[in-house]
N, C-alpha and C positions, 0 to 999 in steps of 0.2 A: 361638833358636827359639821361645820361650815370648813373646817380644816379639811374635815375627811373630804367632803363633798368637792373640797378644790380638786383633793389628790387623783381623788376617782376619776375626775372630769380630764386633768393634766392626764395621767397616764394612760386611761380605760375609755375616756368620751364617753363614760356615762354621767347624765344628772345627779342618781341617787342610788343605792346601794336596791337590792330588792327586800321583802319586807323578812325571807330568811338570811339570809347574807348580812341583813344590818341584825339580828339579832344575836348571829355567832360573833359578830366583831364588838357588839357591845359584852357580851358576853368575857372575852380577850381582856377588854379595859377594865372591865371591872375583877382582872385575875381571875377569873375562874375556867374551871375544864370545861370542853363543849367537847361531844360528839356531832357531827355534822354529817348527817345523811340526805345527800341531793341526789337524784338520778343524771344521770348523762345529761349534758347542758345545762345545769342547773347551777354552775358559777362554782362549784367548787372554791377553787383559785382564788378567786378573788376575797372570801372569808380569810384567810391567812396573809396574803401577799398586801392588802391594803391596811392593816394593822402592824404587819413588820414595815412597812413602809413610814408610815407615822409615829410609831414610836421609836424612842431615844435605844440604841443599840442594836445586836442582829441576832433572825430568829432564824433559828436550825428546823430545815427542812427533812426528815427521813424518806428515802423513797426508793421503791424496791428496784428498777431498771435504771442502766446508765444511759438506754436512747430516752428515757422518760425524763429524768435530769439533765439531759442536755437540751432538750426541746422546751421543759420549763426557761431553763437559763437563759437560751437564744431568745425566746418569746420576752423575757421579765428586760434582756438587753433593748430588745425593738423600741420596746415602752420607757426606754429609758431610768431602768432600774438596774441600781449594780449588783450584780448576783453571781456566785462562785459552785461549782458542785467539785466531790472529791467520792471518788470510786473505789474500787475495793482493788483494780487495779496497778493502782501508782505506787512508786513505793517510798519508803518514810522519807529521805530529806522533802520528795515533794510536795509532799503532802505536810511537814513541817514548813515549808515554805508558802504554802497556799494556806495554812492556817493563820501565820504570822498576818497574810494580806486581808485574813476575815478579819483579824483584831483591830487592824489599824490603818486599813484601805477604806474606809468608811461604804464599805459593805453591808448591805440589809438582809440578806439571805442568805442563809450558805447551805448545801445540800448534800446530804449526805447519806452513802449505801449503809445497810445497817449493819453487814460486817465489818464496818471500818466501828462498832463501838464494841468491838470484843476487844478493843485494843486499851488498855490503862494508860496508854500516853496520851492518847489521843483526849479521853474522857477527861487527866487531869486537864489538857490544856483548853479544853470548852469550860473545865469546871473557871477558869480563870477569867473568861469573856464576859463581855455585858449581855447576856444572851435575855430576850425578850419573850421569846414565845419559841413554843415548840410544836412544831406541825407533824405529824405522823400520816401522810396520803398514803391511799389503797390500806387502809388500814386496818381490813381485811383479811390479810396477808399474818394476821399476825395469829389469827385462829385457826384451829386444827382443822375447824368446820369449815372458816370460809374455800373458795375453789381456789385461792392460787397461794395455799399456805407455805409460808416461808421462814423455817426456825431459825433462820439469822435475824427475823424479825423480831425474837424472843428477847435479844440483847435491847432491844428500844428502851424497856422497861431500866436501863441502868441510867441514863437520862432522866427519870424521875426522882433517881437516888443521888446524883450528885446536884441537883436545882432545882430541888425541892419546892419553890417556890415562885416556878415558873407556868405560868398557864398552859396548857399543853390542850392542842386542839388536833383531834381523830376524825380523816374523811377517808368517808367510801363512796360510792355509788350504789353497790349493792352488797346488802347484808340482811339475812336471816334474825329471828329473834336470838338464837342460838348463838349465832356471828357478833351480835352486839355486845349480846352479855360479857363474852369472852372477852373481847376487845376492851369494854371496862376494866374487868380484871385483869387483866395480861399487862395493861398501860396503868394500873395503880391511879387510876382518874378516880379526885377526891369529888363525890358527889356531882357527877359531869349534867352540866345542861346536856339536852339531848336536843338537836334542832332538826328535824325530818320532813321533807316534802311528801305526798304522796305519789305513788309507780304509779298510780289510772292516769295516765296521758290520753284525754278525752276526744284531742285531735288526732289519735294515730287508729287506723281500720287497720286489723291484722287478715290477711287472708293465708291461712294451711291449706295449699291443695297439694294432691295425690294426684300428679300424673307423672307417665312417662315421656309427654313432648315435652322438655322443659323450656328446651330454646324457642318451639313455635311457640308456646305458651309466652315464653318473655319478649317475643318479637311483637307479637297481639299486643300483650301491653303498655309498649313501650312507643307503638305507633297510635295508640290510644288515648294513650295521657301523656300532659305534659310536662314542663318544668323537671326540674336538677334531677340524677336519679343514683343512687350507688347501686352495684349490683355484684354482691358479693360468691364469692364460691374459692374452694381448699388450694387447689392445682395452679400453681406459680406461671405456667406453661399454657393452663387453662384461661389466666384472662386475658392471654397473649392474643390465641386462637378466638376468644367469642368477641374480644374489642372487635379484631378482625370481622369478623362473621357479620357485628353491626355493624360498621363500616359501610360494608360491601350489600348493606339492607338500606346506607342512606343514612343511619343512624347515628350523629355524629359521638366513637366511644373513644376513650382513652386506658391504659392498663396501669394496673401497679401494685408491684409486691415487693419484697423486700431483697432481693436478688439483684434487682435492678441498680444502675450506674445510679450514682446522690443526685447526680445532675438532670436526667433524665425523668427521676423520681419527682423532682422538684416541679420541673417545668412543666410537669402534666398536673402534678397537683395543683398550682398557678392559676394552668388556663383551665382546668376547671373550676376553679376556687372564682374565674373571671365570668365563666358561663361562656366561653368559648366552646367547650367540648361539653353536649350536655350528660353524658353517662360518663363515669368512672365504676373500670372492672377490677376487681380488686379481689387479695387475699383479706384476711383478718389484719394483716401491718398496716389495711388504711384506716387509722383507727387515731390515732394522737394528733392533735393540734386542728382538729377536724372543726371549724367553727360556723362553717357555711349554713346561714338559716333557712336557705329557702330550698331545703331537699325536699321533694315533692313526692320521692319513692325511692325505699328501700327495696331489692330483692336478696334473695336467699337461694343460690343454686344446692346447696349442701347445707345439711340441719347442722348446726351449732351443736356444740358437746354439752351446755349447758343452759338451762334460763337465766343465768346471769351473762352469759356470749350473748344471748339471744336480746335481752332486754338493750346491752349495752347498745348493740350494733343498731336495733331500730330506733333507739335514743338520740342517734343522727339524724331523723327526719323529721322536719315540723319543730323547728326551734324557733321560727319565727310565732309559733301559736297558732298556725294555720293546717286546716287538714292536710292529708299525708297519708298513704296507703301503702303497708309495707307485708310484701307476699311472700309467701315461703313453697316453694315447689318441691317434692319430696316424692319418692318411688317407693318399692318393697326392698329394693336391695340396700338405700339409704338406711332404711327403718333397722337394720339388720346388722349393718355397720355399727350403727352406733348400739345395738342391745347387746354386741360383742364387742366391738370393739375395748371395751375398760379391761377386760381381759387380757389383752397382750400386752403385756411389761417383761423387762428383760428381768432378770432374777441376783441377786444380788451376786453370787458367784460372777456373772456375767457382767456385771457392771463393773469391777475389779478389772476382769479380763480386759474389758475397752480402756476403760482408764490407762491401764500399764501398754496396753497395744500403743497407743496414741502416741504416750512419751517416750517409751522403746523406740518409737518409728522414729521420731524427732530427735533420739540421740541424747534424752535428757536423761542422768542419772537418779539413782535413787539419794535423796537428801539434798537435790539439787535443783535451779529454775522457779524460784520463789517470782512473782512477778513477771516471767516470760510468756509469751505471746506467741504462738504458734498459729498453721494455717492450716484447717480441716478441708479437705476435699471430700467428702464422706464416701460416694461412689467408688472412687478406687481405693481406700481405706476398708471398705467393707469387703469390696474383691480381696484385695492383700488379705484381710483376715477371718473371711467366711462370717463376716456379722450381717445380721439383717439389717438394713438402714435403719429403720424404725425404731429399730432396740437401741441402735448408736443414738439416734437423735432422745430418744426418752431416757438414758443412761447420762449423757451430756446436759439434758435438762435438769435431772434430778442432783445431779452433782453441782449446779449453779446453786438449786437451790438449797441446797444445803452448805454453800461457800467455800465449796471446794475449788473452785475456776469459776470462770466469766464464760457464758457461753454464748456468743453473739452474732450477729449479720454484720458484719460493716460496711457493706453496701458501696463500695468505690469510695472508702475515706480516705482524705487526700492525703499529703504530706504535710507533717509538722515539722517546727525546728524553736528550740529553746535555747538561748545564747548563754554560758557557764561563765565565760571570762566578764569582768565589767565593762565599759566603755574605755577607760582609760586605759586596760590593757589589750581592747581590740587596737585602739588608733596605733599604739607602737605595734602591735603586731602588723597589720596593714604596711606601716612603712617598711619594714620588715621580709615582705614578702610580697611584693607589687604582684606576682602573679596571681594571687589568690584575694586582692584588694575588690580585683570590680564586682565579683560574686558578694565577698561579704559587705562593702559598701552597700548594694544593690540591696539585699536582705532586711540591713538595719533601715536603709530610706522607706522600703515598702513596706515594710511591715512593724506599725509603732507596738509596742508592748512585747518584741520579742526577747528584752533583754530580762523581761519580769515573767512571762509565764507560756509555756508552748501555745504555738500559733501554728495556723495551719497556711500553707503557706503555695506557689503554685511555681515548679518550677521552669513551665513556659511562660509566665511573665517573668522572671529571673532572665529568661534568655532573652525574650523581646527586651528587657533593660540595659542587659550589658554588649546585646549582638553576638556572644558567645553562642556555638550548637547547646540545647538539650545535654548531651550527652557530656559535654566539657562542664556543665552548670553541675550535675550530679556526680561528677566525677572532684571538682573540688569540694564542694558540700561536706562529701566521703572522706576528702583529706581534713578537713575542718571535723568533722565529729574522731574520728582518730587520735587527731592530736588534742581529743579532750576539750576542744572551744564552746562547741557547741552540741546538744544532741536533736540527732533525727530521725526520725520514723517515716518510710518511707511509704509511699502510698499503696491501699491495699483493695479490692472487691476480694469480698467473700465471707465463707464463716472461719471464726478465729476464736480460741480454747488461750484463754490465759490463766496460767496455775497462781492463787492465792497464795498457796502455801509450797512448800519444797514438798518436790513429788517425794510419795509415801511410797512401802512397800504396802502388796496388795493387802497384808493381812490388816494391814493398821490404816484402812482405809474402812473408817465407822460407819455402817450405815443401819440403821436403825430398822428390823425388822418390823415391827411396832406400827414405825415411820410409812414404810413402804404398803402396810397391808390399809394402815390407815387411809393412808393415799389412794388405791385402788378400792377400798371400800367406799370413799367421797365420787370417783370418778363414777362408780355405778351408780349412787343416788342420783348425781345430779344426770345423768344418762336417761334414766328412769324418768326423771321430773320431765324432764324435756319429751320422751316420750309419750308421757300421760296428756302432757298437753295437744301434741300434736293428734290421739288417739282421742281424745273428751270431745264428739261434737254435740253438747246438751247444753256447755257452759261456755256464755261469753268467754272468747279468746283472751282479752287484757284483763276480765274476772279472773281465769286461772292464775295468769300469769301474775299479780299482787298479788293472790293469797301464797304465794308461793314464796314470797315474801312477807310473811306472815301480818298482811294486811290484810283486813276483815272490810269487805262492802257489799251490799246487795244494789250496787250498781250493774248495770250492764253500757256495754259502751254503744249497740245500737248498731255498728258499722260492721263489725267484724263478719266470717264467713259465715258462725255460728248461728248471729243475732240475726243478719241477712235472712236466712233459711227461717228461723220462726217466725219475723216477720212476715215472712212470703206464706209462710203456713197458716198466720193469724189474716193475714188479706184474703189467702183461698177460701177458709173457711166463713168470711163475710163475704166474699164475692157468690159463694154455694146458696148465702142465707138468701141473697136478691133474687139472684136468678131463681130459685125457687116461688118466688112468688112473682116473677113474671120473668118474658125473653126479652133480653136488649141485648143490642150491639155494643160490642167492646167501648164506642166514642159515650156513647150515654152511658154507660157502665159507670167510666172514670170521672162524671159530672156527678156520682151519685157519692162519691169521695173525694172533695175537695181537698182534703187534709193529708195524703196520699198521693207519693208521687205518681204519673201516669206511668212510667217507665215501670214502676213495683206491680202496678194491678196489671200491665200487661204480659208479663214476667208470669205473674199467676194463674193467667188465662192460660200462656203456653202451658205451664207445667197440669193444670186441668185438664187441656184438651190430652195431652199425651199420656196423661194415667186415665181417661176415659170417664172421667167423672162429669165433664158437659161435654156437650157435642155441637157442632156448629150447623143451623139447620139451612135451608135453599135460601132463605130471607137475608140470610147474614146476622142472626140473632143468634145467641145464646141460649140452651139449655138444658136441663138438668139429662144425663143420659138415666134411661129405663135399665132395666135390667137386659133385656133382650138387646138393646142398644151397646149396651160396655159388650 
C-alpha cells in the first residue's frame, strides 16, 4: 500500500486512493473481476491506470473512440506514464511494429479499438505478452441496452478466451440495471466484484425551465451568479454567435466545438481551464479531459437526447464537493424535436447508397482502399447527391459503429512523418544528395522518436530550421516519402471517412435490420425518459433522474426547481396558519421562522399576495383576504 501511495503521489499528487478507487484496485491485486460504476468525476482512470502502473507487465486498455485514446495517452504521457494506443485505422506492419514496442518498450498500457480483436493475429500476438489486467471503459458500449451500443464491442469478450486468467475490469459511468447485467455477460466476468457510487449528487440543484427567452434568461443568470460556468447547446456556429452575444454583455465567454483549428481549440480550453475566461460555449465535444473542479454552473440551451447525455454533462459541475446549479431552458418546439426526432434514420437501402456515393466520388474501387482515408465535405456531397445531411451524418455514424470506417473530426490535425530507412542508411543517403540533406537533418534533430513511430511534426519550424520557404520544405518531404524513406500524412481540418475494410459492393454491405430497429427503438426510450423527466413536476429533479438508473431512494435533494416550489408551497401554507391568527408585516413574519430563509418566506408572501390569498392592508400588515376581498 505505501508503494501504491508513492505511485499515486509521483504521478497523480494525490495522498491516498478514494475509498471506491482503493477497493477496485484491491480488487485487481487480488485477481479478481470488478465492475466499476462511478458517475462523471468519480476517478474512473485511475482504478486501472494505478494497478497497470504497479504491477510487473502491461494492461490492455479497450476503448471505443480514437480521440478518447489519444487523450488518455497524451494525459497518462504528461504524468509520465508510458502508454501506446492502436486504432482500427492503421494497417498491419504498423500495428505489428507498435505491438513489438508494447512487448518490450517497457510500456504499461496499451489501448486498443475493439475491431482491432476481430483480427487472430493480433489476439495470438497479446495471447504471447505479459499482459496484467484488462480494462474494458465505456463498457456500456458493449449492451444492446446501453445508449451508445457498439457490436465491434462484442469481440472484447475473445480477450477472456485467450487470458483467461487475467483480471479484467469493466467501467462505465452510466448504466441501467439491464446495462450491468449484460455487460457481466457479454465480458464472461467470473463472479465480478461490483463497485458503484451513488447518481444523487447532493451538491448539484437542477433547474427545468420552460421558456422562450432563453438567452435573457441565461444573461439573468449569469450576471447573477458567480464562478466557472459551461454553457452548453447543438449548433457548432451557435456557440460562435452567443460567446459573442456575451461578450458584447461584458461577460467574459470563450466557444468551442469540434470544427474548430486543434490550436485554437486548445488555447480556449487553457484559458478557461486558467479562469481567464469565465464561460466556455460549447457543443457536446466539450466533454473529454474536462477536469476543472470548480464549475459553478452548467447550462443547457437544447435538451440532451438522453438522461445518460444529461447526467454526464451536469457531472462537470461541483467536482470540487461544493454547490453548483445546473439549468436547462427548454421551449415547446424543443420538446417536439426530441418526441420526433428518433424517428428520422435513413433506411438501409439508403445507407448503401451513401456508402458507395462517398467512395464512387473518391474514385475508390470496389475490392479496393482497405485503410485509406478520405475527406468528407458533407454540404456539397449532399448537394452532388440529393442526400439529406442528417441521413449522411447518421449513415456515417452507424457504419463506424458497426466497423466498417472510422468516422471522425480531425479538427486541423497536423502533420505527421515516420522515418522507414534506419539511421545508417539515412546518413549515406544525406551525403548522397546534399540537396535534400538540410530538411532531413532538420527532421531527425527536431523530432526525437521519429525513426521508431509517426510523429507529428510542424513544417514551419522545418523552415524556420533550415531558412528554406514553406513551400521548398514540403516539396522535398514529398520527394523523401516517394522514394519510400519516409511516410507522410499531411496536415488536415475536417471530417475524414477512413475505410476498415476494402470497399464492399452495396449488396454485401451487412447491416442488420434487427440492429437498426433496435437502435431506434433505444433512441425512443431514452427520448422518452428524458422527456418524462423534463414533464414530472411532483418529483425531485435528481430523484428522477437516479431511479432512472435504477437507483431506489426517498431522498429529495431540496434544491431543485421541483423541491423549490413545495418548499414555497409548504412556507405558504404556514405563513396562511400565522397570519390567520394575527396581522404582521412581512419583517416580524420572518422573525417568527428563524430556520427559514428570509429570501423563501418572502418569495411566499409574493406568490400569496398575487393568487389573492392575503392582502396587504393601509398598516402595512398582512392578512387573510375575505371572500369579497379575492
Amino acid at each position: 500500500m505505501a508503494d501504491l501511495n508513492k505511485l499515486l503521489k509521483k504521478h497523480w499528487g494525490f495522498d491516498q486512493l478514494r475509498p471506491l478507487q482503493q477497493q477496485a484496485v484491491d480488487a485487481v491485486f487480488d485477481k479478481k473481476d470488478v465492475v466499476v460504476l462511478l458517475p462523471t468525476g468519480g476517478g474512473k482512470s485511475v482504478c486501472y491506470q494505478l494497478p497497470a502502473l504497479a504491477l510487473p507487465g502491461l494492461a490492455i486498455v479497450v476503448s471505443p473512440l480514437i480521440s478518447l485514446m489519444q487523450d488518455q495517452v497524451e494525459q497518462l504521457g504528461k504524468r509520465k506514464i508510458k502508454a501506446i494506443h492502436i486504432s482500427g485505422a492503421l494497417p498491419q506492419k504498423e500495428i505489428d511494429r507498435l505491438l513489438s514496442n508494447a512487448a518490450f518498450g517497457d510500456y504499461k498500457l496499451l489501448y486498443l479499438s475493439p475491431e482491432r480483436l476481430q483480427t487472430e493475429w493480433i489476439l495470438e500476438r497479446l495471447q504471447q505478452m505479459p499482459i496484467s489486467l484488462i480494462a474494458v471503459d465505456e463498457a456500456h458500449c458493449i449492451s444492446q441496452w446501453g445508449f451508445d451500443f457498439r457490436p465491434s464491442y462484442l469481440q472484447v469478450k475473445k480477450l477472456r478466451g485467450i487470458l483467461p486468467n487475467v483480471p479484467t475490469m469493466a467501467l462505465t459511468a452510466t448504466a441501467t440495471k439491464n446495462v450491468l447485467t449484460d455487460v457481466k455477460s457479454q465480458l464472461l466476468l467470473n463472479s465480478p466484484i461490483e463497485i458503484r457510487d451513488t447518481f444523487f449528487r447532493t451538491n448539484l440543484a437542477l433547474h427545468l425551465i420552460h421558456t422562450e427567452r432563453k438567452e435573457a434568461r441565461l444573461l439573468s443568470i449569469l450576471q447573477k451568479t458567480k464562478g466557472s460556468a459551461i454553457v452548453y447547446l447543438r449548433s457548432r456556429n451557435g456557440t460562435v454567435a452567443l460567446s459573442k452575444f456575451l461578450n458584447q454583455n461584458n461577460i467574459a465567454a470563450l466557444h468551442y466545438h469540434a470544427g474548430m483549428d486543434a490550436q485554437e481549440r486548445a488555447k480556449n480550453q487553457t484559458e478557461w481551464n486558467a479562469g481567464r475566461a469565465r464561460i466556455m460555449v460549447a457543443t457536446t465535444a466539450f466533454g473529454m479531459g474536462i477536469d476543472k473542479a470548480d464549475v459553478r454552473l452548467i447550462i443547457h440551451l437544447d435538451i440532451p437526447d438522453s438522461p445518460e447525455s444529461y447526467y454526464q454533462e451536469i457531472g462537470r459541475a461541483g467536482r470540487d464537493g461544493k454547490n453548483a446549479n445546473c439549468f436547462l431552458f427548454y421551449n415547446n418546439a424543443d420538446q417536439e424535436r426530441l418526441a420526433s426526432g428518433w424517428k428520422d434514420e435513413p433506411t438501409i437501402a439508403e445507407i448503401r447508397q451513401i456508402y458507395s456515393a462517398f467512395f464512387s466520388d473518391h474514385q475508390i474501387a470496389i475490392g479496393a482502399g482497405e485503410f485509406s482515408e478520405r475527406p468528407l465535405n458533407i454540404y456539397p456531397f449532399c448537394a452532388k447527391y440529393k442526400f439529406s445531411s442528417r441521413h449522411v451524418h447518421q449513415a456515417f455514424t452507424l457504419l463506424d459503429r458497426m466497423s466498417y470506417i472510422i468516422y471522425q473530426d480531425v479538427s486541423n490535425r497536423p502533420s505527421a512523418i515516420k522515418f522507414i530507412w534506419e539511421e545508417k542508411d539515412l546518413y549515406k543517403f544525406q551525403i548522397q544528395n546534399p540537396s535534400l540533406e538540410p530538411v532531413t537533418k532538420a527532421l531527425l534533430r527536431l523530432y526525437g522518436g521519429i525513426t521508431e513511430h509517426r510523429t507529428n511534426i510542424s513544417e514551419e519550424l522545418v523552415s524556420r530550421k533550415t531558412g528554406l520557404p514553406i513551400v521548398q520544405v514540403i516539396k522535398h518531404i514529398d520527394i523523401l516519402a516517394k522514394r519510400g524513406i519516409l511516410r507522410y500524412k499531411k496536415r488536415y481540418k475536417g471530417t475524414t471517412i477512413t475505410l476498415l475494410t476494402v470497399r464492399l459492393p452495396e449488396k454485401n454491405l451487412t447491416i442488420s435490420p434487427e440492429f437498426l430497429k433496435q437502435r431506434i427503438h433505444s433512441k425512443q426510450k431514452r427520448a422518452e425518459a428524458m422527456l418524462t423527466i423534463l414533464e414530472n413536476d411532483a418529483v425531485c429533479r435528481m430523484n428522477q433522474l437516479v431511479a432512472y438508473f435504477d437507483e431506489k431512494t426517498d431522498n429529495t435533494c431540496g434544491k431543485c426547481d421541483v423541491c423549490r416550489k413545495q418548499q414555497i408551497h409548504t412556507v405558504e401554507e404556514r405563513i396562511v396558519q400565522q397570519i390567520a391568527q394575527e396581522e404582521l408585516n412581512v419583517n416580524v413574519l420572518i422573525s417568527y421562522f428563524p430556520h427559514i430563509a428570509s429570501a423563501t418566506i418572502k418569495k411566499a408572501v409574493e406568490s400569496l399576495l398575487d393568487s389573492n390569498k392575503l392582502i396587504l392592508t393601509p398598516k402595512g400588515t398582512l392578512k387573510i383576504a375575505t371572500e369579497n376581498e379575492e
